[in-house]
N, C-alpha and C positions, 0 to 999 in steps of 0.2 A: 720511527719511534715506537710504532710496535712493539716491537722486541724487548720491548722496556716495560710493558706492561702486564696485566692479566684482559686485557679486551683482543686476543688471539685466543683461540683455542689452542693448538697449539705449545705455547707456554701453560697453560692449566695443565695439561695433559704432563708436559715435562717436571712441574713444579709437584703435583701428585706423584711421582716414578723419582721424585730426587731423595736420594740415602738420605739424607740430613733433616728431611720430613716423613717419619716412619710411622706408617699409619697403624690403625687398629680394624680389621675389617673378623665378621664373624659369618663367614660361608655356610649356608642353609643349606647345599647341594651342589651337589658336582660342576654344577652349569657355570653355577655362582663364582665358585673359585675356580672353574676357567675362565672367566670372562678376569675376573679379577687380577691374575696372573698375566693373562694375556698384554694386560693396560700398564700394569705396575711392574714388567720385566721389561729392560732393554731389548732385549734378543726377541723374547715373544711381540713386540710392541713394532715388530720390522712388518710381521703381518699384516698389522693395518692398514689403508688405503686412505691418502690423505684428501678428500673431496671439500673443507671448508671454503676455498676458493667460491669466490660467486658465479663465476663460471662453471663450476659443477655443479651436481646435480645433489642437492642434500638426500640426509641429511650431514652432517661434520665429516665421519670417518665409517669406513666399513671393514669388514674383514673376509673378504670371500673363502676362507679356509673355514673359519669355523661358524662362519652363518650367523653375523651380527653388526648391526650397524650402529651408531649412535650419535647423538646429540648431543654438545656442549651448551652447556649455558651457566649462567651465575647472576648471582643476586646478591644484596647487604641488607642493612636495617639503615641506610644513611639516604639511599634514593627515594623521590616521591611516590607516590599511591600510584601514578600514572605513569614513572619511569624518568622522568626529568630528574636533574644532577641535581643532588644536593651540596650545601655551601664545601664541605671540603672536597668532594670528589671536584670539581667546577675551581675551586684553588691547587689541586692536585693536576687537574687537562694545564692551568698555567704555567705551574711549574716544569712538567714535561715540555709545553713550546718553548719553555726558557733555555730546559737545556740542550733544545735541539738548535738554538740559536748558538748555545756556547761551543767551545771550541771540546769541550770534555769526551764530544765523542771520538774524536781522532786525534786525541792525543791519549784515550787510552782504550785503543782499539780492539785489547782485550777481552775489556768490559763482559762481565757476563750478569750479573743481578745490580740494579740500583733500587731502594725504598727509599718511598716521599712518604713523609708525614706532614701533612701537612694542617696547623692549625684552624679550626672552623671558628671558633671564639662562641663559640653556642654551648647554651644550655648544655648540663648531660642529657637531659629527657630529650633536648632534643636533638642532640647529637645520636644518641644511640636509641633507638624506639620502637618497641615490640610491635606496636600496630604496624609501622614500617615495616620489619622484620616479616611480620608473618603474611600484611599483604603482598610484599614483593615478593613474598615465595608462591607464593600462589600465583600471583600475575605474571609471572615465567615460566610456569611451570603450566597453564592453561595457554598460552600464546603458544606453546610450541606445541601444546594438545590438537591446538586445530591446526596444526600443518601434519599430521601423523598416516593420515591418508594417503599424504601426498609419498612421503618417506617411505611407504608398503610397497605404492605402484614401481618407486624407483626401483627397491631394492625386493623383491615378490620371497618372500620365506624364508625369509631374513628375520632372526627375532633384535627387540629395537630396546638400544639402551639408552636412559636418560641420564647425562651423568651433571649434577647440579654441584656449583663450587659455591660454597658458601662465604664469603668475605667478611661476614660479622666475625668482630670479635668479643673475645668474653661471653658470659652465658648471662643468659635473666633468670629472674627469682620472681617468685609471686609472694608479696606480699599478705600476711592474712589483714592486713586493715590498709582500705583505701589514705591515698594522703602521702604528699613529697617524705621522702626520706633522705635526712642531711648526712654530708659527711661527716664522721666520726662518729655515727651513732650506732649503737649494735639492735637487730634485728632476728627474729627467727623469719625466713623466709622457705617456702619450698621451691629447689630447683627447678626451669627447665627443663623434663628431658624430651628435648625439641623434636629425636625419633619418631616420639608416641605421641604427640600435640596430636588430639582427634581432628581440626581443624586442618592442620597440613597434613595430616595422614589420610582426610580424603580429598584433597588434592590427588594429591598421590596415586589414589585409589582412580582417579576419573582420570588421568593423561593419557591411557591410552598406550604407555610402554610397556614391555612385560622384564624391563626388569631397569631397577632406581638408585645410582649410588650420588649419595650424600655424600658430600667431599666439606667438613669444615673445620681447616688446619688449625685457628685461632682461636679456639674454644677456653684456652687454660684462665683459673681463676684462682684469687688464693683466701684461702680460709680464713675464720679469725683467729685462728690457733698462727697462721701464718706461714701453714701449707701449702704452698701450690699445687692444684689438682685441676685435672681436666678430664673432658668425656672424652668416648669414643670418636674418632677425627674420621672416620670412615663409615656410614652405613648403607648396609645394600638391602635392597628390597625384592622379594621375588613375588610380583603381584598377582599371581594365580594359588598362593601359599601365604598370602598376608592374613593369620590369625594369630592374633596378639590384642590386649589390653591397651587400650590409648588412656591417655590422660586430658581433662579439661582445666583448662585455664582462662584467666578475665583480665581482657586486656587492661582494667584499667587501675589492675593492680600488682603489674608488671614493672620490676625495677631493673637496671642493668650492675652486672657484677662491676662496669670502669664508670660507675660514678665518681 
């Protein structure tokens, strides 16, 4: 049942390189947009070496041609502080044994994409939760900092890429006054822009990889004019060249755009 999910690397990797999800990525340097192209071409993407097996040796994938290893991982705003399921991802693992019970996969042994939605019956707030959001980014993103070590010895001059898939959808807004915000109410809020959050940009800053792409396909939101707009779904990071302006924000006046 794998193959039906995003808990394969793997599939990340193929779901990032599919036409039908056309990123937006802004190459800093030549490095940048090889490593880039390398990942998001079919043809260039034969290079890589597929090591996620536990049997191998991490980290996820490497590329002996052009001298780059990296790391898969991902994170939501819906898991706990300490990584345990949250109410829909936990109705979502049921759904999946349900349908590896049914008959559905070998009668349509095609199959190539299935999506569960599946209902949590929670709160917005707390369906979707920026303190969630920005601790799991962090808490993945530090977990795989202290195995980094270990990724150098395997692979010795190898430079090491962190590629993080992000599963939240929609963006948050900071509110300028604490206090719930109901639906149908209009708001001036200032965006997210989750790149520059000084908080996960020094995350970031301490992992330990020298170079970070941001993969967050679900970002789009729509205005009150009733425009749908979205950010950048791609951001890469060249961490020996990270000088830029962050932005701060307060968790406790963090709303999400799918209230």
């Amino acid at each position: 049942m794998r193959k039906y999910t995003f808990d394969n690397e793997k599939n990340i990797i193929s779901y990032f390189r599919d036409i039908k999800h056309k990123v937006l990525a802004y190459p800093q340097s030549d490095e940048i947009s090889q490593i880039f192209q390398s990942i998001s071409d079919e043809k260039l993407w034969q290079s890589w070496i597929d090591s996620s097996s536990k049997a191998d040796l991490p980290p996820d994938f490497f590329n002996p041609e052009l001298k780059f290893m990296m790391e898969v991982m991902m994170f939501d705003d819906r898991a706990t502080i300490d990584g345990r399921k949250h109410a829909t991802k936990k109705r979502e693992s049921e759904m999946l044994r349900e349908l590896k019970d049914s008959v559905l996969e070998s009668d349509f042994f095609n199959l190539k994409d299935i999506f569960i939605l599946a209902d949590s019956k929670l709160s917005t707030d707390d369906d979707h939760n920026f303190t969630r959001f920005r601790g799991n980014f962090n808490r993945v993103i530090m977990k795989h900092a202290n195995k980094v070590k270990r990724y150098r010895q395997n692979h010795p001059d190898y430079k090491l890429v962190f590629f993080i898939f992000d599963e939240s959808s929609g963006i948050y807004f900071e509110n300028p006054e604490t206090g719930n915000v109901k639906f149908g109410n209009t708001t001036l809020s200032r965006p997210h822009f989750y790149w520059c959050d000084n908080v996960m940009v020094e995350s970031i800053k301490k992992s330990g990889a020298d170079y970070v792409i941001w993969f967050k396909p679900y970002n789009s939101f729509k205005t009150n004019s009733g425009i749908i707009d979205d950010f950048p779904k791609v951001i890469i990071y060249e961490l020996n060249k990270m000088k830029f302006k962050t932005e701060t924000y307060h968790e406790n006046r963090m709303i999400s755009s799918e209230m």
